[in-house]
N, C-alpha and C positions, 0 to 999 in steps of 0.2 A: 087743513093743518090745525094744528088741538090751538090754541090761543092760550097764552103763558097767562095773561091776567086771571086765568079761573084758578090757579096755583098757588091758591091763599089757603088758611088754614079752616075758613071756615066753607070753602065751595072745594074741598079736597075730592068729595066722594063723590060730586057730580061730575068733577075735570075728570077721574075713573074710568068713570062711562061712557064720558065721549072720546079718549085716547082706545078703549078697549073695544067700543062699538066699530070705532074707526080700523083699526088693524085687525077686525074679522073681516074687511073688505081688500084692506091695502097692506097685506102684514108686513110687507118689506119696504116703510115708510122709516126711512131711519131720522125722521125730525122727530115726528111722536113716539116713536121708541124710545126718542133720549127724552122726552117730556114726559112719560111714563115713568120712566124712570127716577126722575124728579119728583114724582109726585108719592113714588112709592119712597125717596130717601127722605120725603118731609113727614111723612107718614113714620117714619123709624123703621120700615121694612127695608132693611137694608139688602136683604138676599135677592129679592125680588127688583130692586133696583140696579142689584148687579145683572143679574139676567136682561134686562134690557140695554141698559151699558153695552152691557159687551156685544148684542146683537146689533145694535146701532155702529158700534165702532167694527165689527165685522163687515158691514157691507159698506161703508166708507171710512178706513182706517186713518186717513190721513186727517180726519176732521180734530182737532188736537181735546177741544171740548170734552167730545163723547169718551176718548180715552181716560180725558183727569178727572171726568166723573165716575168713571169706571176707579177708578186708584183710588177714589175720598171713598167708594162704600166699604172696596175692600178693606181702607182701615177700618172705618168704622165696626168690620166683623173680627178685625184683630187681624187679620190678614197681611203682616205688615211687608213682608219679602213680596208678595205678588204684588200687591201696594205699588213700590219702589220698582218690581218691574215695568208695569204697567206705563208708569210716570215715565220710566228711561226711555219707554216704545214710542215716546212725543217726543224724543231730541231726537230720534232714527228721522224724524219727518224734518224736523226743524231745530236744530240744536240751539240755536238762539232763543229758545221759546222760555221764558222767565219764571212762568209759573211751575214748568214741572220742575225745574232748577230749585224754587220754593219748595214745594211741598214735598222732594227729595229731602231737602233740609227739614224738612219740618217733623218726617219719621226719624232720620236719624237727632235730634233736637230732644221728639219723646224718648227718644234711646238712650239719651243723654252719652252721644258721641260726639261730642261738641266740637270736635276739629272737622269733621266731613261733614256738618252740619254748617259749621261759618265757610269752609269754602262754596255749601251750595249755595248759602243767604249772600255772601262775596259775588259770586256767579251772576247769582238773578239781579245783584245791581249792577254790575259790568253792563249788564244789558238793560236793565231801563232803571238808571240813577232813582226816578221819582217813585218806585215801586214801593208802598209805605210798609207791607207786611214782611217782606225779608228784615226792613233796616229795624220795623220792629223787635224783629226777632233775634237779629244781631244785639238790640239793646237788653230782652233778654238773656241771650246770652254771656254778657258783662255781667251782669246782676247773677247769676247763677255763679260765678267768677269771683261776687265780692268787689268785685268792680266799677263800684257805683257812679265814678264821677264820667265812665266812660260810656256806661248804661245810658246816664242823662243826656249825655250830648246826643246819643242817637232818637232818643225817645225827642226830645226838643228836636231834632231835623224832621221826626214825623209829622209833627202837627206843625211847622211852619212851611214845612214843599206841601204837604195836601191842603193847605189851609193858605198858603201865599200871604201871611204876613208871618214877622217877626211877632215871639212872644219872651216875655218878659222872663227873668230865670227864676224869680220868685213864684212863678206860675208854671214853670213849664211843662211837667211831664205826665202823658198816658199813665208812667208809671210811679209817680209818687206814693199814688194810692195802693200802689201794688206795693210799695216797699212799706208803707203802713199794714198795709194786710196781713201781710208775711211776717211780721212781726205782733200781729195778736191784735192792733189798734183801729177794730175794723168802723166803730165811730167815726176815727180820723182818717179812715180812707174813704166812707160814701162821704164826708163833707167834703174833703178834696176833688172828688170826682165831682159832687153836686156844683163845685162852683166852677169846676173847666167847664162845666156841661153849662153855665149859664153864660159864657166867654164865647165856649163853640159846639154848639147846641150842636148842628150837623154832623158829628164826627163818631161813626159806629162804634169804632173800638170802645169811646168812652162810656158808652152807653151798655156796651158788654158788660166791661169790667166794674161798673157800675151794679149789674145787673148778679155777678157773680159775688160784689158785695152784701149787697140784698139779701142774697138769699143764705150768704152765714150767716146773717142776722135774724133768719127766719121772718124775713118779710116776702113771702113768695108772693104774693099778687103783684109789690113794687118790682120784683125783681121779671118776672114775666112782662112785667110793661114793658121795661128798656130793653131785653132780649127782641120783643117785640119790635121798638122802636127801631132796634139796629137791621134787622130784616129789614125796613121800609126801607131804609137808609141804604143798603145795599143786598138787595134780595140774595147774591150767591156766597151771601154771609156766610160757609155751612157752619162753623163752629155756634152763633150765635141761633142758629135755629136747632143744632144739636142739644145745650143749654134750655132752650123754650122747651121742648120736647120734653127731654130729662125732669126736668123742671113742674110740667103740666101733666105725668103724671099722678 
């Protein structure tokens, strides 16, 4: 079986060789198909990622994974109706499964159909409360609302359930920085981020959005760093490694 640790960005073309060497012997290995696959969506071939996707989820459909990676390429090719299929083909298996509930939400969100989009981010915390990306996205979606004070409460419940302390309101949110951002202040939003990050150093998002600050400011090497950082922090990051990519062009 291919070994996930060769799936960095700098050992991309040798993991290649040995998923590709490996399925000219055992082609119907749906573990290294879906690690292939992987390898081609960090790579930004996204076609070619779906082609193995969907070969892995064909000959074991119920594995929920190989489908919602099969759904993240097709976004990424703009694909967004087969997208949302895909994603609904993992609640046929398991209708409690939270993430496709998310990332349901998360097309309709870019769609900006924000009512079928809070009932999926609604959904996916029915079924697991501590889930930090929906309740994030909920708190976007206040904010897209004008609804700041309702945004912050949820941005604050993120970083105190992933993070298991209370944080103070003076400090509280992922998204301060983002409501500095949005508003032109993008100074006041990487020092905002730089000092949650010196609070709670381990926490992807901040490191994202940090990293998306960066680079309005045209400091691409700092901004590459924390994209970077956030990959460590949670390898199936895919936004954050979409970002690097885009980015390191």
């Amino acid at each position: 079986m291919l070994n996930e640790n060769l799936i960095d960005e700098n050992l991309l073309e040798r993991a290649l060789q040995v998923a590709t060497n490996h399925l000219k012997d055992t082609p119907f290995d749906h573990e290294v198909l879906f690690q292939l696959g992987n390898i081609y969506f960090v790579r930004g071939e996204y076609e070619e990622a779906f082609k193995n996707y969907q070969k892995a989820s064909n000959l074991l459909p119920q594995v929920a994974c190989y489908a919602i990676n099969q759904g993240h390429a097709l976004r990424m090719l703009g694909e967004l109706e087969q997208a949302t299929t895909v994603y609904q083909s993992v609640l046929h298996f398991n209708p409690r499964y939270a993430d496709a509930h998310f990332y349901i939400g998360l097309i309709y969100f870019e769609n900006r159909d924000f009512d079928h989009a809070f009932s999926c981010f609604s959904q996916a915390l029915l079924i697991n409360p501590r889930y930090a990306a929906p309740r994030y996205y909920l708190g976007k979606l206040h904010q897209e609302m004008g609804e700041f004070r309702q945004a912050m409460n949820e941005f604050r419940r993120v970083i105190e359930e992933c993070l298991g302390k209370n944080i103070h309101e003076i400090s509280i949110t992922v998204n301060c920085g983002l409501i500095f951002s949005d508003a032109g202040l993008l100074e006041e939003s990487e020092k905002y981020y730089r000092k949650l990050l010196k609070e709670h150093p381990d926490f992807a998002d901040l490191h994202l959005q940090l990293g998306l600050v960066l680079k309005k400011l045209n400091k691409v090497d700092e901004a590459l760093d924390e994209f970077h950082f956030a990959i460590k922090l949670n390898p199936q990051y895919m936004e954050a490694r979409r970002k690097y990519w885009e980015s390191a062009r």
